[in-house]
C-alpha positions as CSV (number, residue, x, y, z in Angstrom):
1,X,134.1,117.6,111.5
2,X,137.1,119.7,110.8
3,X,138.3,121.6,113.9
4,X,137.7,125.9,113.7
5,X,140.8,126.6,116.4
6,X,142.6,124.5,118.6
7,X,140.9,126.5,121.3
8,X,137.9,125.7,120.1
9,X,139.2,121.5,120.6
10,X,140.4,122.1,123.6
11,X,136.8,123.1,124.7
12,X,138.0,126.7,125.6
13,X,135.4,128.8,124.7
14,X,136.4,132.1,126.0
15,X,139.1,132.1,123.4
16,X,136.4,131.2,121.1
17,X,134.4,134.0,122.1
18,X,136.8,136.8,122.4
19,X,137.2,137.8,119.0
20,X,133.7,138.2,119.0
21,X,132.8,139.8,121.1
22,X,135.5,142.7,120.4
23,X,134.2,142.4,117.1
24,X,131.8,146.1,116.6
25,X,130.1,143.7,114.0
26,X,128.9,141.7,116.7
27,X,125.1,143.0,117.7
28,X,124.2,142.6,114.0
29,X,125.2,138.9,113.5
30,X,121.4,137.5,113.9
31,X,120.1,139.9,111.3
32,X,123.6,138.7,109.3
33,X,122.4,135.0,109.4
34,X,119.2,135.5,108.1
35,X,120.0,138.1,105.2
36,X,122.3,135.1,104.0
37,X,119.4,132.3,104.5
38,X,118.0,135.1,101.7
39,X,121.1,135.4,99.6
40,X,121.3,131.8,99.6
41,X,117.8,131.1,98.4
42,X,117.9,133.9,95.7
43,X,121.5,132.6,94.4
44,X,119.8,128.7,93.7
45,X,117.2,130.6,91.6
46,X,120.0,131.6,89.3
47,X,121.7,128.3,89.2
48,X,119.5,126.8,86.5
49,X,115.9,128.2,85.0
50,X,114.3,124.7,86.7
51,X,115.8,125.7,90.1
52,X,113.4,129.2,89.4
53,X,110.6,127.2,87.9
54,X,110.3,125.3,91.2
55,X,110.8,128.4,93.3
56,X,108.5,129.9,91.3
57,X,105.6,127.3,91.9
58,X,106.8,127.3,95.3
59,X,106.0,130.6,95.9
60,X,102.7,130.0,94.6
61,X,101.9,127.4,97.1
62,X,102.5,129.4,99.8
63,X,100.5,132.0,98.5
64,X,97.5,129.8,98.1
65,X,98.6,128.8,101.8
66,X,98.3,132.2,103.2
67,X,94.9,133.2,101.5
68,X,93.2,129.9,102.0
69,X,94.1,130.6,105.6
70,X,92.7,134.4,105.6
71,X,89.6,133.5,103.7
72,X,89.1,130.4,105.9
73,X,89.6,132.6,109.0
74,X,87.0,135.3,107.8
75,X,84.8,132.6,107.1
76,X,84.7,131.0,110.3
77,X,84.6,133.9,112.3
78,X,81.4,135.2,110.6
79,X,79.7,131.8,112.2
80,X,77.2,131.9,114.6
81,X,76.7,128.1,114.9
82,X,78.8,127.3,118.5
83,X,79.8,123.7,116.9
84,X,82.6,125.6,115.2
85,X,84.5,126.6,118.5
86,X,83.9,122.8,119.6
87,X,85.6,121.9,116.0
88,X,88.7,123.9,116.1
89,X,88.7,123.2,119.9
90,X,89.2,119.7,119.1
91,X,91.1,120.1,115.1
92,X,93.8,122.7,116.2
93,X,95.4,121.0,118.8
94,X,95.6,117.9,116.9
95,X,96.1,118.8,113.2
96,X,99.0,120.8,115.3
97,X,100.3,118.5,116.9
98,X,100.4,116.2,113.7
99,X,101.9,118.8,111.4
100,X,104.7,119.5,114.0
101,X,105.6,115.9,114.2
102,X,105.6,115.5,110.4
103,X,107.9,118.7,109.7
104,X,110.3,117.1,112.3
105,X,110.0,113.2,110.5
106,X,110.7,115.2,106.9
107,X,113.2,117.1,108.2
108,X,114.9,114.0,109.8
109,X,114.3,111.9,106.5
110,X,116.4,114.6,104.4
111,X,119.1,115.4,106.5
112,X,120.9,113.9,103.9
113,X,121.1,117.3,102.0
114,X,123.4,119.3,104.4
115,X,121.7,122.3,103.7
116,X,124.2,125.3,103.7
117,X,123.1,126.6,106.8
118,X,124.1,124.1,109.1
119,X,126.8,124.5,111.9
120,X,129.5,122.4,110.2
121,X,130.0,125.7,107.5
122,X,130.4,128.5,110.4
123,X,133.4,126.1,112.1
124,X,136.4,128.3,110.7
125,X,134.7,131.7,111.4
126,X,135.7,131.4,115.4
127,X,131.6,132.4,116.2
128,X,130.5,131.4,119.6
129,X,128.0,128.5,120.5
130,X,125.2,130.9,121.4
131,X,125.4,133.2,118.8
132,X,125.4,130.4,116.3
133,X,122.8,128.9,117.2
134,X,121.1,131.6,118.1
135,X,121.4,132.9,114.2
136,X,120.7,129.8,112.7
137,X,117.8,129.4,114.7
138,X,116.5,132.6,113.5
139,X,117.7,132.0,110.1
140,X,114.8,129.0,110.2
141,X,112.3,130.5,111.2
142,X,112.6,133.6,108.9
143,X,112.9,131.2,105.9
144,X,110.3,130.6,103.3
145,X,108.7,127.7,105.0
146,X,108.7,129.5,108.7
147,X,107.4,133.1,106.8
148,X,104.6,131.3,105.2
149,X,103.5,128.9,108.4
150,X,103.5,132.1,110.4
151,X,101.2,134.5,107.8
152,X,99.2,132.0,107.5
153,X,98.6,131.3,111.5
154,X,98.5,135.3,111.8
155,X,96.2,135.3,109.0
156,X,93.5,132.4,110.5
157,X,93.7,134.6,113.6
158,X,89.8,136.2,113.1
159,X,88.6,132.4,113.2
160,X,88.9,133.2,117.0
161,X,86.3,136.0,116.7
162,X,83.3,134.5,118.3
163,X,85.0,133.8,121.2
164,X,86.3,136.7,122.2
165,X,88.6,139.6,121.5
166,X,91.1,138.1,123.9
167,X,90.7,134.7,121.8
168,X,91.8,136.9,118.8
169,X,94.9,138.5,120.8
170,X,96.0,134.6,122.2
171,X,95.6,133.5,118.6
172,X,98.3,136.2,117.1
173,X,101.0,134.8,120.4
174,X,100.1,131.9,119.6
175,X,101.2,132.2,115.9
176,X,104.6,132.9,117.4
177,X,104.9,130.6,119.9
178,X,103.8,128.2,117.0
179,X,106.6,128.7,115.0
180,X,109.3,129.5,117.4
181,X,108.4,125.9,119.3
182,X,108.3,124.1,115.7
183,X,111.6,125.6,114.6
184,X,113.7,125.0,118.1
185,X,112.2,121.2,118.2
186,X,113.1,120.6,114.6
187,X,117.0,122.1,115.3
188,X,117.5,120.4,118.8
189,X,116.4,116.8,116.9
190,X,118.3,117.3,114.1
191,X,121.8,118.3,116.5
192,X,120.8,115.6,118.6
193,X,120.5,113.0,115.6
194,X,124.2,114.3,114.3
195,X,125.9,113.7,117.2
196,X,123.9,109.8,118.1
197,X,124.2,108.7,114.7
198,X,127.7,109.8,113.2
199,X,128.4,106.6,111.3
200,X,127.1,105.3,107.9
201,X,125.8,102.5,109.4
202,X,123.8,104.2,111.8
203,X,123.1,106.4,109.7
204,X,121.3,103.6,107.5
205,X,119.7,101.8,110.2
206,X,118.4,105.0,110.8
207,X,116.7,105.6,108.0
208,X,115.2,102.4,107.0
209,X,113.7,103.1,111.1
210,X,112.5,106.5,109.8
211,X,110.7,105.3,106.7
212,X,109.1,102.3,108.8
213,X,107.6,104.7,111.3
214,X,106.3,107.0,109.0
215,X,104.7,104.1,107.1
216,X,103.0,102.9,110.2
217,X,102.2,106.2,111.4
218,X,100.5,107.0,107.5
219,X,98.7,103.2,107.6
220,X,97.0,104.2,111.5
221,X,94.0,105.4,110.6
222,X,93.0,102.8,108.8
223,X,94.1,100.2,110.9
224,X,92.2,102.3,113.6
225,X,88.9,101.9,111.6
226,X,89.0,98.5,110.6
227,X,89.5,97.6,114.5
228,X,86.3,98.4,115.4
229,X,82.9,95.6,115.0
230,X,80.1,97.5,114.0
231,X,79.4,101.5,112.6
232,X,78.0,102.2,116.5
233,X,81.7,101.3,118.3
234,X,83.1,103.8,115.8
235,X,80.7,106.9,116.3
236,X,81.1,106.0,120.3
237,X,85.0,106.2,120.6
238,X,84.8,109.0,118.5
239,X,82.3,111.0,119.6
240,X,82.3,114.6,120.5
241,X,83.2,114.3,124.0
242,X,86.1,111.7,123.5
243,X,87.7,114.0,120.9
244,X,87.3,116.6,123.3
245,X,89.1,114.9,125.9
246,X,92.3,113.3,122.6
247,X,92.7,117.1,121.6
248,X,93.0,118.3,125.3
249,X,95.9,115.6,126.3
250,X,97.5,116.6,123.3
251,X,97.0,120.3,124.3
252,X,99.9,119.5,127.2
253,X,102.2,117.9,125.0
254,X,104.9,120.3,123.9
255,X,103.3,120.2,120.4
256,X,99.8,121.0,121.4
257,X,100.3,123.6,123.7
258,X,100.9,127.0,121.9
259,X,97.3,125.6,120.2
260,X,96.0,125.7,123.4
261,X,96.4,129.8,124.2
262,X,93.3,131.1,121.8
263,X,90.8,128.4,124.1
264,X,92.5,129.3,127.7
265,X,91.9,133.0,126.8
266,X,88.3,132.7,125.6
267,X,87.3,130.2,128.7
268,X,88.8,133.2,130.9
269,X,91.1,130.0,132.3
270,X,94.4,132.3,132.6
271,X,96.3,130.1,134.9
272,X,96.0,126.7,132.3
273,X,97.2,130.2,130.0
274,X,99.7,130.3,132.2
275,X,101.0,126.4,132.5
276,X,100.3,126.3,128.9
277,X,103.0,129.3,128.5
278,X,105.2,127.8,131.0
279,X,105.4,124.5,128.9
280,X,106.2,126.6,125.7
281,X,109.0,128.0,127.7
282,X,110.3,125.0,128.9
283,X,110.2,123.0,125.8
284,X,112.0,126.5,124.2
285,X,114.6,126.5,126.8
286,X,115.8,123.0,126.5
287,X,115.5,123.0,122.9
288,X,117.7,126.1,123.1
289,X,120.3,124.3,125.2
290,X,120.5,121.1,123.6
291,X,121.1,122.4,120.1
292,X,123.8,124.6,121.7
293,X,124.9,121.4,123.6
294,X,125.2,119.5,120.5
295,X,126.7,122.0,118.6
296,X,129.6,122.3,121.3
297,X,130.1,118.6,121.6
298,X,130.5,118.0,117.8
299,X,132.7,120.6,117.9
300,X,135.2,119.1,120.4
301,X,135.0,115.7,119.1
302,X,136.2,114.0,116.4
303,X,134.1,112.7,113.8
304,X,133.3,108.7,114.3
305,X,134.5,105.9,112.1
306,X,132.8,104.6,109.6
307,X,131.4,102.0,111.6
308,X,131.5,99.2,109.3
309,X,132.0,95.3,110.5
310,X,135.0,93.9,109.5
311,X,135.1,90.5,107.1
312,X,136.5,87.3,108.5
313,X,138.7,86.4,104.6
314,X,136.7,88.1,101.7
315,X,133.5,87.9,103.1
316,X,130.5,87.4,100.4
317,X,132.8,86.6,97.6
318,X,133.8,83.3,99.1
319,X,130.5,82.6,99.8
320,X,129.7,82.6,95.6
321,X,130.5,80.8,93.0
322,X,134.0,81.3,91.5
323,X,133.1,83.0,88.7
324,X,132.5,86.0,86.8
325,X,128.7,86.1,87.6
326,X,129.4,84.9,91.3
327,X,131.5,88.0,91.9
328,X,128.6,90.7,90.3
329,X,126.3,88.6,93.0
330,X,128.8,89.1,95.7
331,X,129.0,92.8,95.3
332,X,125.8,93.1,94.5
333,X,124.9,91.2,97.9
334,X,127.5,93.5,99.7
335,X,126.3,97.0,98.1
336,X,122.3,95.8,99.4
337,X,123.7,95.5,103.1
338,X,124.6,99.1,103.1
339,X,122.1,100.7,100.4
340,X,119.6,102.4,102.9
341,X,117.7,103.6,99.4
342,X,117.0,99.6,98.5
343,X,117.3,98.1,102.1
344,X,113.5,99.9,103.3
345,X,111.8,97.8,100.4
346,X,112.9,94.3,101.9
347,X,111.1,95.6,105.3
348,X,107.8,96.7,103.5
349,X,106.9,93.4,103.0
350,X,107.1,92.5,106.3
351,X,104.7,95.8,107.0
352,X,102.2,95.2,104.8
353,X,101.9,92.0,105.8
354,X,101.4,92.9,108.9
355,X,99.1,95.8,108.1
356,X,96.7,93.4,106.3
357,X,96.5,90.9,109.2
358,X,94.9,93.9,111.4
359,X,92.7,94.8,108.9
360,X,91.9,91.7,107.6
361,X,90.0,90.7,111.4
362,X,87.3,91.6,110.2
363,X,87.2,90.3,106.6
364,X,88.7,87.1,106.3
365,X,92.3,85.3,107.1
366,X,92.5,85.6,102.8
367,X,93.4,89.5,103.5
368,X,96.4,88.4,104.9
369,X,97.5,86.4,101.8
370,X,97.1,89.0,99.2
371,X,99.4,91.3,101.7
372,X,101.6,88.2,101.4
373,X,101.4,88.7,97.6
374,X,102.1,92.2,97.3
375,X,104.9,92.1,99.9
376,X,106.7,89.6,97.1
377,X,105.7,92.2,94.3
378,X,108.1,94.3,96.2
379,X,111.4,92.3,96.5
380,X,112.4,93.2,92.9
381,X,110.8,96.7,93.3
382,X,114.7,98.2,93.5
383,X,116.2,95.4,90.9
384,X,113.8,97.0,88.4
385,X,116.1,100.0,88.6
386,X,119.4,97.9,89.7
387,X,121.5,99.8,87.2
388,X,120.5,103.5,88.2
389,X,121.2,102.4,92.0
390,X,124.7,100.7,91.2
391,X,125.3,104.6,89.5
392,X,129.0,104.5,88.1
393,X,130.2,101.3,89.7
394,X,128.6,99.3,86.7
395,X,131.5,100.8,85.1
396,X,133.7,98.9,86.8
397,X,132.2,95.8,85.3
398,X,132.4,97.2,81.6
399,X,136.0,97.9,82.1
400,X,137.2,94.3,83.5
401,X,135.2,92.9,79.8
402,X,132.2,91.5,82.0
403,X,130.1,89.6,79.7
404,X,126.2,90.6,79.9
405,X,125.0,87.4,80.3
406,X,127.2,86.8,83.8
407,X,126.1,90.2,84.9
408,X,122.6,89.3,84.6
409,X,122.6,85.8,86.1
410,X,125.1,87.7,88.9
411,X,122.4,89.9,90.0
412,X,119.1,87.3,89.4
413,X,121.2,84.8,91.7
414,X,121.5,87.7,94.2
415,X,117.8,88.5,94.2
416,X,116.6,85.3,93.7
417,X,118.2,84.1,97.4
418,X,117.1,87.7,98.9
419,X,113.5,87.4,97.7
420,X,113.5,83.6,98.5
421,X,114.6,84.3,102.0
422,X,112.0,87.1,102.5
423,X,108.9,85.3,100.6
424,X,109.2,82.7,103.1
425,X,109.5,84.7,106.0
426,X,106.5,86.6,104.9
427,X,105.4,82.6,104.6
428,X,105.6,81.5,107.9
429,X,104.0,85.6,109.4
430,X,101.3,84.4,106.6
431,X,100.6,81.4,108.2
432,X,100.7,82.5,111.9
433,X,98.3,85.7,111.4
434,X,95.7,83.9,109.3
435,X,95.7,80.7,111.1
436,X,96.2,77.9,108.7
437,X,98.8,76.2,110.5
438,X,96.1,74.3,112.2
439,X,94.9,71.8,109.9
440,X,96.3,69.5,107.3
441,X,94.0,71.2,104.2
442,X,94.3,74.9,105.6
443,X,98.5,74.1,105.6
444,X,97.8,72.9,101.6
445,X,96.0,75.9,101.2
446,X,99.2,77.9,102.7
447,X,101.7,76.3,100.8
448,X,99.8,77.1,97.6
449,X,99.5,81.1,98.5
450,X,103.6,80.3,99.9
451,X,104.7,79.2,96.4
452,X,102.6,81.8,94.4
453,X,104.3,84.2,96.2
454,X,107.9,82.8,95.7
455,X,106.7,82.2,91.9
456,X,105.9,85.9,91.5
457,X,109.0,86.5,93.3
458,X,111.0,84.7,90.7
459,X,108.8,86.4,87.8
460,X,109.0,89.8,88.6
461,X,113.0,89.3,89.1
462,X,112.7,88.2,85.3
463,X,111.2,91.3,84.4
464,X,113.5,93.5,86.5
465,X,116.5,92.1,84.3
466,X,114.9,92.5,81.4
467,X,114.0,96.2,81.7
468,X,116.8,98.0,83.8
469,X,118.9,98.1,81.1
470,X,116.2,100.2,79.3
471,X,113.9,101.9,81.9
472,X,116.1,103.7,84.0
473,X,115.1,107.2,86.1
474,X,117.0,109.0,88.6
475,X,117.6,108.2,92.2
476,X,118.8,109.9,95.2
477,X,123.0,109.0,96.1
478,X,123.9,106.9,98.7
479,X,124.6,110.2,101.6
480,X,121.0,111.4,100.4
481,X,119.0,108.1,100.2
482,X,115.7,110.4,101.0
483,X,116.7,113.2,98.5
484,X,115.5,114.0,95.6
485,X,117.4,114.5,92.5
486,X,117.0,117.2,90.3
487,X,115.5,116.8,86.4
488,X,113.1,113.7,84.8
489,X,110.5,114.6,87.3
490,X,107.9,112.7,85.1
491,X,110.1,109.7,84.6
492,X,110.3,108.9,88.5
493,X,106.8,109.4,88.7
494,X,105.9,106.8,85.8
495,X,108.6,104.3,85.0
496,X,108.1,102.6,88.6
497,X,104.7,102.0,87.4
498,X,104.9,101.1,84.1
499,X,107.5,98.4,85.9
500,X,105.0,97.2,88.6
501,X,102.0,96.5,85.7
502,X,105.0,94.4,84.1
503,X,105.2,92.7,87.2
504,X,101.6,91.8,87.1
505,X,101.5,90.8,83.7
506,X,104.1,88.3,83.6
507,X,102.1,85.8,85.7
508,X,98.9,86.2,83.9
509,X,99.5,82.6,82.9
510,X,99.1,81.7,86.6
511,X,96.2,84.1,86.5
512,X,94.7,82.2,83.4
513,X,94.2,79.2,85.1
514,X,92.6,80.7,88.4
515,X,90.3,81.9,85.8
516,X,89.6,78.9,84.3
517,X,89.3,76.9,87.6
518,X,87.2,79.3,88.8
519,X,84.4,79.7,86.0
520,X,84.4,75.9,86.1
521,X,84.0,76.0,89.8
522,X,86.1,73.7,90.7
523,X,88.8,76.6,92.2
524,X,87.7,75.4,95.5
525,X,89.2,72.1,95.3
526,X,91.7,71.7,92.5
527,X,93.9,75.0,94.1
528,X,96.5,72.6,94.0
529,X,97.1,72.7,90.9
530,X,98.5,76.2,90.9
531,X,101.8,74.9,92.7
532,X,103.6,73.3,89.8
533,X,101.5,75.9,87.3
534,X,102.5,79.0,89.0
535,X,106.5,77.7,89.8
536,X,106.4,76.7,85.9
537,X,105.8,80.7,85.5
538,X,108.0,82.2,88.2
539,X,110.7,80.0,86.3
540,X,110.3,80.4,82.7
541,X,109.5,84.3,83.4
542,X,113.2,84.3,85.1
543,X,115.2,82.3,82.6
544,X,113.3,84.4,79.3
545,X,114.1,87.6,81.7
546,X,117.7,86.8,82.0
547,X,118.3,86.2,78.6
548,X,116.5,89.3,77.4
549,X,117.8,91.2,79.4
550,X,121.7,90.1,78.4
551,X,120.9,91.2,75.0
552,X,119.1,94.0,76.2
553,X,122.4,94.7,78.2
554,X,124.9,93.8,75.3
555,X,123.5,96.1,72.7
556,X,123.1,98.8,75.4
557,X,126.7,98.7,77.4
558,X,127.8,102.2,76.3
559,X,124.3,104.1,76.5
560,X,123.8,103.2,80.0
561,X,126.9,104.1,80.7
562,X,126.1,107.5,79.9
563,X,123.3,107.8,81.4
564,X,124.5,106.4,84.7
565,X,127.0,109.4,84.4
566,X,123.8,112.1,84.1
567,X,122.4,110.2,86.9
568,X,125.9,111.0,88.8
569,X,125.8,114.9,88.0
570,X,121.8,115.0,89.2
571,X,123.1,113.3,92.3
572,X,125.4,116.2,93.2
């Protein structure tokens, strides 16, 4: 981070803070950092017509937010039936606690975007820690998002009317305390993430951890329900009484608690009121302090390395053939190690596999094969769009006279030893979560689902060759790898499935015979057979992929070129 003074690296913050505080300016510089939040959102609007299309439509979405949550609030005030206190008794706290969590996850997943309002901007104007953060803070929470949260809170406000006016007059502090609690919890993670993680590495590993949780967070619930035996196990863990007693806990968590106010005022229950409030504080405070911590300690130290592991000799190159196409696999190989944006789809596998083992208890040890299945669908999930993610450095290729067909087996050889590696790790998790390790016919029948999977592997590689040079959308730039680029909306949305019912047909062959076996009813003991028909697929699906693709590639040089260099400018 460049340095604002050199008092400022010395850690000398009364020279800092001099300026200001002579300065008459000086009472108004909250109200300054918010009025520029404003000038900064209205001056994107008149960058491009799309950037006021989406603000547009964003501004109708919170509008929707803000009378669903008045009419929804009228509504269930008007109710007489006393279940309704018992349900937003037990759904504020927790839908609370949940939304806060996931604002701070986003928030964490698109730090990449160094909004304009961060800290890093205000170095050179000589502003003090507290004031700073002090104005960005506010700056948050009088932004779009933190306006519409807190109508919409103030809004759902009469919900509280049965129980009480007192209820009604917690609700509207609560509001505040809502989004005062949200906004100092998101800044004090953020700061604390910028000064933890300061290299790209990190920075990656980081990431690819981010996407992992939320994944496992998103797949709970249903992993929750497939735990349990019967209907009755369900409807006794959660009953009324046990959701009661979830929502409560969470109600002393600093996330739960401003949801808590409306309850402890209509129960008459002023001292929880009060511990409630003294948690809000608390978690405020040191939110407060550790933002303004971070912020001091970026200041005064010097932005880490780069972090990267030095190479013994010239690393993955030696480790390839000498020869044009080992040298595209070698920097392929090398890019894949530090591409957070590709990396997170060679640990899904190893997820869903996972995921279907838990679920699959109570259906069969078969679940966990088809998770083995899709988990090789993915390998070549990024491949499919290999160009787009290499961006401009497939020019460097084009201008050393690269010949397609060695830039095509470069990158199947690449993925081919990635996706071999990770079918049989997803293998040998196959084998130990479903069981079949324990007899000699149940290993048969794992080696069969083990070599479908590293056929499909090699298939859908095929098809990924064959189609990058043609289907190509948008993706976020390496600093942003949770971003999302501006422009071809639609083709983000569809190309990556259009590629994934390629993936599927390609080893209808395979499919064919399963089929066959199948109707004949013999699937049960001639499954064997799949091996060498399935590998017969994977391989011939590669080798006509490879091919096609070259030509695909040759024909194409100069147009993808071009349209990696659109790619570039939506990146910026």
């Amino acid at each position: 981070m460049s340095v604002a003074t050199p008092s400022t690296a010395s850690g000398d913050r009364s020279a800092t803070s001099a300026p200001v505080a002579q300065n008459p300016m000086a009472p108004v510089a909250i109200g300054t950092f918010v009025r520029l939040r404003w000038a900064i959102t209205t001056g994107t609007m008149r960058r491009s017509v799309w950037q006021l299309v989406g603000f547009i439509v964003t501004v109708i979405i919170a509008a929707g937010c803000v009378i669903s949550a008045l009419v929804g609030g009228i509504v269930l005030g008007m109710q007489a039936d006393p279940l309704v206190g018992v349900v937003l008794r037990i759904a504020m706290p927790l839908g609370g606690s949940f939304a806060i969590v996931f604002a701070i996850l986003i928030q964490l997943m698109i730090v990449g975007e160094n909004s304009t309002m961060t800290p890093d901007n205000f170095a050179i104007y000589g502003i003090d820690d507290r004031r700073l953060t002090t104005g960005l803070i506010a700056a948050g929470i009088a932004g779009p998002a933190g306006l519409t949260v807190l109508a919409s809170l103030l809004l759902f406000a009469p919900a509280y009317l049965r129980l009480g006016a007192a209820a009604v007059a917690a609700a509207v502090l609560s509001a505040f305390a809502v989004i005062i609690t949200a906004t100092l919890l998101s800044k004090a993670t953020l700061s604390l993430f910028s000064v933890l993680v300061r290299s790209q590495t990190g920075k990656n590993l980081f990431y690819i951890i981010m996407m992992v949780l939320i994944i496992v967070i998103a797949e709970i619930p249903s992993m929750t329900v497939a735990s349990f035996d019967s209907p009755d196990a369900f409807a006794t863990a959660f009953s009324v009484a046990n959701l009661t007693a979830i929502a409560s806990a969470f109600g002393w968590t600093p996330f739960g608690a401003p949801f808590m106010l409306p309850f402890d005022a209509a129960a008459g229950a002023w001292g929880r009121f009060a511990l409630h409030m003294l948690i809000i504080a608390a978690t405020c405070a040191a939110c407060y302090w550790l933002t303004m911590w971070c912020l001091r300690y970026a200041r005064t130290h010097a932005d880490a390395v780069s972090g990267g592991k030095a190479e013994k000799g010239i690393g993955m190159f030696e480790r390839m053939p000498d020869s044009p196409s080992g040298a595209v696999s070698a920097r392929l190989l090398c890019m894949l190690r530090r591409d957070p944006r590709q990396s997170v789809l060679f640990v899904m596998p190893v997820l869903i596999v996972i995921i279907f083992a838990v679920m699959g208890r109570q259906i069969g040890s078969w679940y966990v094969w088809t998770g083995m299945m899709l988990g090789c669908m993915m390998f070549a999930m990024s491949e499919a769009n290999g160009l787009a993610y290499d961006g401009c450095g497939f020019a460097m290729e084009v201008i050393c006279g690269t010949r397609a067909i060695d830039d095509r087996r470069g990158r199947a050889r690449a993925y081919v030893l990635v996706g071999g590696i990770g079918a049989f790790v997803l293998f040998v998790l196959a084998m130990v979560c479903s069981g079949c390790w324990r007899t000699p016919s149940d290993w048969l029948l794992g080696v069969t689902f083990g070599i479908c999977g590293f056929s499909w592997v090699l298939a859908t590689i095929g098809v990924a060759e064959t189609v990058n040079p043609v289907l190509m959308y948008p993706t976020p730039s390496l600093d942003k790898p949770f971003s999302t680029p501006q422009g071809r909306g639609a083709a983000q949305m569809f190309i990556p499935l259009l590629q994934m019912l390629l993936f599927v047909v390609v080893m209808l062959p395979t499919v064919a015979v399963i089929v066959g076996l199948g109707i004949g009813g013999v699937l049960h003991t001639w499954y064997p057979v799949l091996i060498p028909v399935a590998l017969a697929n994977g391989v011939a699906a590669l080798w006509l992929g490879t091919w096609l693709g070259a030509k695909l590639l040759g024909r194409r040089e100069l147009k993808v070129l071009r349209t990696l260099d659109d790619f570039a400018a939506l990146q910026q």
